[in-house]
N, C-alpha and C positions, 0 to 999 in steps of 0.2 A: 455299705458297711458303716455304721455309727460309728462315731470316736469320739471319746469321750477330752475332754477341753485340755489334760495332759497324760503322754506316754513317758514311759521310761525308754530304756534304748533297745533292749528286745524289745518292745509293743512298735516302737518307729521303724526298728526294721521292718515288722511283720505288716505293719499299714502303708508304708512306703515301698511295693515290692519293686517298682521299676529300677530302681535302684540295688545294684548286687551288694551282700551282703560284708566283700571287702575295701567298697568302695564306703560305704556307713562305719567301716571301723577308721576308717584313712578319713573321714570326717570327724570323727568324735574326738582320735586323736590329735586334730589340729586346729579346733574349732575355737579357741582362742585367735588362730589366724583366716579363718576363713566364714566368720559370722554368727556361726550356729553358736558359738555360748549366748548370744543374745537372747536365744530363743529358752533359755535354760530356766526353770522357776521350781518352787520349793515343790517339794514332792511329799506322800504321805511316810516312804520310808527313806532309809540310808542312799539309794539311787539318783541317779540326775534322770533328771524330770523335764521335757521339751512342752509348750504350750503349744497347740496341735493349730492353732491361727496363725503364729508367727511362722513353726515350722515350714505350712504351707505355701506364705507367702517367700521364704528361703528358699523353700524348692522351685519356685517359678522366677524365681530373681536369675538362679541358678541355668535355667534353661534345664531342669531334671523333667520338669511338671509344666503344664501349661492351665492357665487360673482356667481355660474351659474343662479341665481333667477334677475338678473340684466344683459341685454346686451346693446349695444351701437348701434346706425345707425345714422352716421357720427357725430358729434355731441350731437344728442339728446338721453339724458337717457331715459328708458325703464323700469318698472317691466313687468316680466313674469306675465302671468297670476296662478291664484294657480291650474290648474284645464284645461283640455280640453277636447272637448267632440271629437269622432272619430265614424265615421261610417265603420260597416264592409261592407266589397265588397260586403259575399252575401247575407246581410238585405234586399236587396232589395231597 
């Protein structure tokens, strides 16, 4: 999934799923005391705005995410998927 260089806080839930969605309100809420305002930067509307590089590196400081759950191709960030499926040779 692409993601673009900033979310608001519905787009962070929704690219952040590992994370349930009462535990991102219990972040947002207190994120003056737990890091995430650092991650905050101006947004195009009235909303708070997360920079999706810093974000990522908060989630893996965090122990939410781990930096191999995120890779790079040139530019554009990436989440891994949680899950894949593989077919064995002899299933047929």
């Amino acid at each position: 999934m692409k993601l673009p260089t900033s979310l608001n806080r519905k787009a962070v839930k929704q690219a952040f799923p590992r994370v349930r969605e009462a535990t991102w309100e219990n972040f947002f809420d207190y994120e003056k005391h737990n890091g995430l305002h650092a991650c905050r930067v101006e947004g195009p509307d009235k909303y708070a705005h997360y920079d999706v590089e810093k974000l990522m590196a908060w989630l893996v400081q965090r122990g939410l995410y781990r930096t191999y759950d995120f890779y790079e191709h040139g530019e554009i960030l990436y989440e891994r998927p949680a899950y894949s499926v593989r077919t064995h040779v002899l299933a047929g």
